[in-house]
C-alpha positions as CSV (number, residue, x, y, z in Angstrom):
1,X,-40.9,-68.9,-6.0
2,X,-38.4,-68.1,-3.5
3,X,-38.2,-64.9,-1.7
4,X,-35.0,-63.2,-3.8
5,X,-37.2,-63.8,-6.7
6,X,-40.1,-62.6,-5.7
7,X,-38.4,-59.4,-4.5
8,X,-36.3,-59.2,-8.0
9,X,-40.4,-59.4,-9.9
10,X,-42.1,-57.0,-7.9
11,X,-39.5,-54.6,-8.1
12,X,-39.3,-54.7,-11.8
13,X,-43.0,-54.7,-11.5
14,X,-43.0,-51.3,-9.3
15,X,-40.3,-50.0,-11.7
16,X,-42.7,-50.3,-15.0
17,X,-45.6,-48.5,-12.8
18,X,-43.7,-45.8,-11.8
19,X,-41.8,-45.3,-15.2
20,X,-45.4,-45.2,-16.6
21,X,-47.0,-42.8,-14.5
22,X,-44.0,-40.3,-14.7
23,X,-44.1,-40.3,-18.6
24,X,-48.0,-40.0,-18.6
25,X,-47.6,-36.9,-15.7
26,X,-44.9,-35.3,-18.1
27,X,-46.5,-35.6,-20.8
28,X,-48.1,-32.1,-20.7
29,X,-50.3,-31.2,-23.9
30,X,-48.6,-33.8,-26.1
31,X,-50.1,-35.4,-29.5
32,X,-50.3,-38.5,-27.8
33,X,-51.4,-38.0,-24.3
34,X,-54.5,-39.7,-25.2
35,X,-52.5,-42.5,-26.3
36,X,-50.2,-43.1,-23.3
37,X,-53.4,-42.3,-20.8
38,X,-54.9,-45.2,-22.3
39,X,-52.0,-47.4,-22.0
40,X,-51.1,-46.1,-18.5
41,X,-54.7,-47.0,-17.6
42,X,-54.4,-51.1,-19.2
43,X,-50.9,-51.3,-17.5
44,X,-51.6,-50.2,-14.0
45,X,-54.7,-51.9,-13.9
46,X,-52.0,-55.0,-13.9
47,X,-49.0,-54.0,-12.5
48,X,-51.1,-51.6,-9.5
49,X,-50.9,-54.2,-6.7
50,X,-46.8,-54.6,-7.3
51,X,-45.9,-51.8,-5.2
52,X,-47.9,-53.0,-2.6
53,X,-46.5,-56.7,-2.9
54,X,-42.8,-55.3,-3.4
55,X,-43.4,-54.1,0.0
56,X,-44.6,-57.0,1.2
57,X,-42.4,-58.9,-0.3
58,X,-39.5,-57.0,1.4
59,X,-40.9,-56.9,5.2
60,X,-41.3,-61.1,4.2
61,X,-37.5,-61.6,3.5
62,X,-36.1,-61.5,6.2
63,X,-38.7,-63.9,8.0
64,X,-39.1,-67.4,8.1
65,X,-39.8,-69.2,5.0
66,X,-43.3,-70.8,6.6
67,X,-44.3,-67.1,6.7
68,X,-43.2,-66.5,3.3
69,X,-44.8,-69.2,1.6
70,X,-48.0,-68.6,3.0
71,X,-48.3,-64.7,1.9
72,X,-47.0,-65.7,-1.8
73,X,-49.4,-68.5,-2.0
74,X,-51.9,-65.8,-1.1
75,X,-50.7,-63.5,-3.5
76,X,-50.5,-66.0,-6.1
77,X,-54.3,-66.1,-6.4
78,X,-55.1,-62.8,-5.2
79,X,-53.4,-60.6,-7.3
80,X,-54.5,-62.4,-10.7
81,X,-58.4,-62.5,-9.0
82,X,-58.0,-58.2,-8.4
83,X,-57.1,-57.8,-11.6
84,X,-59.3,-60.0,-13.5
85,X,-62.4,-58.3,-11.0
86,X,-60.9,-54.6,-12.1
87,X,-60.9,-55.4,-15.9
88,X,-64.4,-57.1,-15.8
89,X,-65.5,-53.4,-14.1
90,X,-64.1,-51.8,-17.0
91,X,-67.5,-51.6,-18.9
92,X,-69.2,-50.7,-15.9
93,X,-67.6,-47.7,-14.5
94,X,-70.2,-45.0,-15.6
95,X,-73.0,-46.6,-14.7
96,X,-73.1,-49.4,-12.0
97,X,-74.8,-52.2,-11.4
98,X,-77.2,-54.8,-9.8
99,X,-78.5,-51.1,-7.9
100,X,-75.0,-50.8,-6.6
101,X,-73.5,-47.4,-7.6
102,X,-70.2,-47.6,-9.6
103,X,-67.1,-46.7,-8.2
104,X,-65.0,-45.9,-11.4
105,X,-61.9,-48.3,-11.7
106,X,-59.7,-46.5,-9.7
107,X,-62.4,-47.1,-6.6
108,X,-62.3,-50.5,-7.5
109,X,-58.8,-51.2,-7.8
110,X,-58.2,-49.1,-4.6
111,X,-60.9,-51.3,-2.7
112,X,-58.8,-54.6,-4.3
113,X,-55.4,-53.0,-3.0
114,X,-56.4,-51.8,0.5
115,X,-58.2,-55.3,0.7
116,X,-55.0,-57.4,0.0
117,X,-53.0,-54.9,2.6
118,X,-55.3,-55.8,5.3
119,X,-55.3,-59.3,4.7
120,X,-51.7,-60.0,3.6
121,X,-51.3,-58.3,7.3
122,X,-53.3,-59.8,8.9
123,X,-51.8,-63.5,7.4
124,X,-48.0,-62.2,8.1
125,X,-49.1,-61.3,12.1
126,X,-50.9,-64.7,12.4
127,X,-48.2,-66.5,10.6
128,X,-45.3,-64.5,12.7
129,X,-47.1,-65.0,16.5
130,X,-47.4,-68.7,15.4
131,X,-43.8,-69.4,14.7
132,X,-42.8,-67.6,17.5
133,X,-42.6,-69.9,20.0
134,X,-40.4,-72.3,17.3
């Protein structure tokens, strides 16, 4: 994927989460709040790391392509694993598990996103002071 893609997908991707959450906050007392609650909730559980990634994706562009490459091949396999992990939860969230209290999907998805900041981070710093000196 190159990085003018990967900008264009995310950002679509951001668009659709934030079109859905205004409609679902506007949505006062509607007949079918219950309806578009339950959509919002399967939709962001897979577009809720694109905002994050858009970001990323934009402090990237400018960057060598090394750096790039190495934060999208991350992303690749991170983003589909968060999501899979959150929808697994799904049956879960009143209860918990394995003596582990549960978290609700939003504290898991929030644990998945705040994870991927840190380490995408972390990857674009170590990636950056490394190609420095080239």
């Amino acid at each position: 994927m190159q990085k003018k893609q990967a900008l264009w997908i995310f950002g679509v991707g951001t668009s659709i989460f934030l079109l859905l959450l205004i409609v679902l906050v506007n949505n006062g007392g509607g007949i079918y709040r219950d309806l578009l609650k339950n959509i919002f909730l399967i939709t962001a559980l897979l577009f809720f790391t694109f905002p994050i990634a858009f970001v990323f994706s934009f402090i990237t562009y400018k960057m060598r392509d090394e750096i790039f490459r190495t934060w999208i091949r991350f992303s690749y396999w991170w983003i589909p694993m968060s999501v899979l992990f959150t929808v697994l939860m799904l049956p879960a969230r009143s209860g918990g598990s394995f003596g582990v209290p549960s978290f609700g999907v939003g504290g898991i998805a929030m644990f998945f996103a705040v994870l991927y900041v840190i380490i995408s981070t972390i990857l674009i710093l170590y990636k950056s002071i490394k190609f420095r000196g080239k």
